[in-house]
C-alpha positions as CSV (number, residue, x, y, z in Angstrom):
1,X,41.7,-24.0,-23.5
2,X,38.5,-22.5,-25.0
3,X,39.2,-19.1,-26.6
4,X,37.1,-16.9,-23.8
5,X,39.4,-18.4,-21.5
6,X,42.5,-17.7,-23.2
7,X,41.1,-14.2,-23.8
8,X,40.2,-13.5,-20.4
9,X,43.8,-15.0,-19.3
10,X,45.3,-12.5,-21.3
11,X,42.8,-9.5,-20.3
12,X,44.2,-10.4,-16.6
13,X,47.8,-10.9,-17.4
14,X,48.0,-7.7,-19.8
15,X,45.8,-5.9,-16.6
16,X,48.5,-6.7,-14.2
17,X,51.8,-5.5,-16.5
18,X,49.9,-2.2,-16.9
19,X,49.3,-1.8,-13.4
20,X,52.3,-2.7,-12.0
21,X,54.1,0.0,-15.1
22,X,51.7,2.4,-13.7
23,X,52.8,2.2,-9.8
24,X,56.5,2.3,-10.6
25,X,56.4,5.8,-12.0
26,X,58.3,8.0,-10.2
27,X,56.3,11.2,-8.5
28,X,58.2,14.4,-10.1
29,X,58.3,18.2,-8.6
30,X,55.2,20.1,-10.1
31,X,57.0,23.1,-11.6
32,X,55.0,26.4,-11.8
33,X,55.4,29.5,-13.8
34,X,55.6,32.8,-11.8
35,X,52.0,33.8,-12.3
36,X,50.6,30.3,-11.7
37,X,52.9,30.7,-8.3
38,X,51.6,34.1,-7.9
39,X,47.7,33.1,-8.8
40,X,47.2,29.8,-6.7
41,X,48.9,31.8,-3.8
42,X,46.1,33.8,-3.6
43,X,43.9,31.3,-2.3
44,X,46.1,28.6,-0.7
45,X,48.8,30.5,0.3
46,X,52.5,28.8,0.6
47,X,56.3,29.3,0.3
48,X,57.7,29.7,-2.7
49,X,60.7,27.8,-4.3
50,X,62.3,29.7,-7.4
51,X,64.8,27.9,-9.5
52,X,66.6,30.2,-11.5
53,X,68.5,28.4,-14.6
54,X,69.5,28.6,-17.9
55,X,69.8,26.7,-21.0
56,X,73.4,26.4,-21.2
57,X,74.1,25.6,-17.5
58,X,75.6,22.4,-17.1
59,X,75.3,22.2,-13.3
60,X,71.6,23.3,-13.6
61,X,70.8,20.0,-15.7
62,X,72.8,18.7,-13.2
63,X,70.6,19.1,-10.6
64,X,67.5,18.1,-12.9
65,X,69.3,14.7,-12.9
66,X,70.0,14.3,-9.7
67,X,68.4,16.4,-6.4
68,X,65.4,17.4,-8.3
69,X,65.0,13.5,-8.5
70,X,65.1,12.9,-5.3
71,X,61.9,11.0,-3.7
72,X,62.6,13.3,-0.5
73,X,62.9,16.5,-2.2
74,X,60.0,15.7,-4.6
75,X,57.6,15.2,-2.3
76,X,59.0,18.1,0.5
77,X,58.6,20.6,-2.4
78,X,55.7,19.6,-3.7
79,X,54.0,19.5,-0.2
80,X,55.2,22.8,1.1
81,X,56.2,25.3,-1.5
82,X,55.2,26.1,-5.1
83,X,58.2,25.5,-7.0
84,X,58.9,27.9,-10.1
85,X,61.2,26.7,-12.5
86,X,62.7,30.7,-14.1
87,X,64.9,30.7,-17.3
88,X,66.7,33.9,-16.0
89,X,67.2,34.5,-20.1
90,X,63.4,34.0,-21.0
91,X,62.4,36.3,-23.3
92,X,58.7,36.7,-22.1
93,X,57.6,40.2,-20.1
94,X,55.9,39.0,-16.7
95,X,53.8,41.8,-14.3
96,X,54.0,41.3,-11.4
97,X,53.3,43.6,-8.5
98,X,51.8,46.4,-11.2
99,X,55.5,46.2,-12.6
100,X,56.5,45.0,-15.8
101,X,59.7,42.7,-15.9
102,X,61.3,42.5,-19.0
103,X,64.4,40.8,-21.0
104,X,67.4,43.1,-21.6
105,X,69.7,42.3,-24.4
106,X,73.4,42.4,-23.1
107,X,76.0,41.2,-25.5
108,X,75.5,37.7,-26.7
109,X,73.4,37.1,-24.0
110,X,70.8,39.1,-21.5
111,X,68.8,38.3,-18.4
112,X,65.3,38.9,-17.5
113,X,64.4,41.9,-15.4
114,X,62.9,39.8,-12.6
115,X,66.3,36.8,-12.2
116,X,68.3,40.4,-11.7
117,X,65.6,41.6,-9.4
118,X,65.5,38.1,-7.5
119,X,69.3,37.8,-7.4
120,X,69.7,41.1,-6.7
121,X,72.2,41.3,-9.6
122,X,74.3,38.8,-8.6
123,X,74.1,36.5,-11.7
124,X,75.2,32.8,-11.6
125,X,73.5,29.4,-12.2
126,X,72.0,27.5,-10.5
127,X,70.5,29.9,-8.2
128,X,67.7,29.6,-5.7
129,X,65.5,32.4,-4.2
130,X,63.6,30.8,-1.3
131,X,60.7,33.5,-0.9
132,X,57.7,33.6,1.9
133,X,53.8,33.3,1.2
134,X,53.9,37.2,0.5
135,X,56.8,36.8,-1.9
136,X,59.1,39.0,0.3
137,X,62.6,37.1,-0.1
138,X,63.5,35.0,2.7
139,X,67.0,34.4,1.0
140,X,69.3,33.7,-2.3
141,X,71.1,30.1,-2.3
142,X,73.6,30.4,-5.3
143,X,75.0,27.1,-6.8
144,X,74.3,23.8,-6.9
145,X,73.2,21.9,-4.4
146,X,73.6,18.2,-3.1
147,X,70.5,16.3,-1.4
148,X,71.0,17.1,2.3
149,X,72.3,20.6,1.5
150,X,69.0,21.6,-0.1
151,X,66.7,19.9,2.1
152,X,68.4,22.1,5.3
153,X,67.4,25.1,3.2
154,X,64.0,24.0,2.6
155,X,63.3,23.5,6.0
156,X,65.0,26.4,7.2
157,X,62.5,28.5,5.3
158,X,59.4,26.1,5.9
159,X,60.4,26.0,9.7
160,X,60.5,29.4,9.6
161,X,63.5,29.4,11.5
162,X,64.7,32.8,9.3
163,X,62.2,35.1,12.2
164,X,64.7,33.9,14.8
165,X,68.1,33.4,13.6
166,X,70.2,34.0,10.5
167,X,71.2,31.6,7.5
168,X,74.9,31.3,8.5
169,X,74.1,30.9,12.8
170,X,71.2,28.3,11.4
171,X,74.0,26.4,9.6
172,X,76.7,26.6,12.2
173,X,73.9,25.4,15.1
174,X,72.6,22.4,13.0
């Protein structure tokens, strides 16, 4: 074997590992901030998806692990929503709506202005706030959440089925 040979056989074979490494990557859920939600809903308006978490939550890395991994919900969120991933204790002021949203110290911990405002004070993690291409709240989903369980949700806003019947006649029809 002359040495171009061997060197092209081995530009071909190291070609073909690096594709096939590059297929088998798994497509993840594009998380937003708030303002990029806010910003690219200006122009291409969508759903939003608001995952409110904290550090310490076990059953928010929890889902990380699991339903955020999942190829259907990937690509459902990613396609129809912007999903924001919130720390409800970040520490970081955010404007929105000419209103500033701030962290307030409470004890050992504290929550941000706009989880409290979201979860209309009703504070426990996981939470999702499922809100429409105007950011009016279509609905709060508290806890954690299982494959199927999520996806009804999703669509339930996406559908729009919200403008016709409730959350809890939605779940009982289905």
């Amino acid at each position: 074997m002359t040495l171009f040979s061997f060197l092209l056989l081995s530009f071909f074979t190291f070609g073909e590992s690096v594709t096939t490494e590059v297929t088998s990557v798994k497509e993840e859920i594009k998380w937003y901030t708030w303002e990029e939600a806010h910003e690219l809903s200006k122009t291409t308006p969508k759903k939003v998806f608001v995952d409110l978490y904290t550090n310490w939550c076990g059953w928010c890395k929890k889902m990380d692990a699991t339903t955020f991994k999942n190829p259907e919900i990937v690509k459902y969120l990613n396609q129809n929503f912007y999903p924001v991933k919130f720390n409800a204790e970040q520490k970081e002021t955010i404007v929105f709506n000419d209103k500033e949203f701030e962290f307030v110290n409470a004890g050992r911990r504290g929550v941000h202005q706009l989880a409290y405002a979201l979860l209309d004070g009703r504070l426990g993690y996981p939470a999702f706030v499922l809100l429409d291409e105007s950011f009016a709240r279509i609905m709060i989903s508290p806890g954690f959440k299982r494959e199927a369980q999520l996806m009804k949700e999703l669509t339930f806003a996406k559908e729009e089925r919200y403008k016709e019947v409730s959350w809890e006649d939605y779940q009982k029809a289905e």
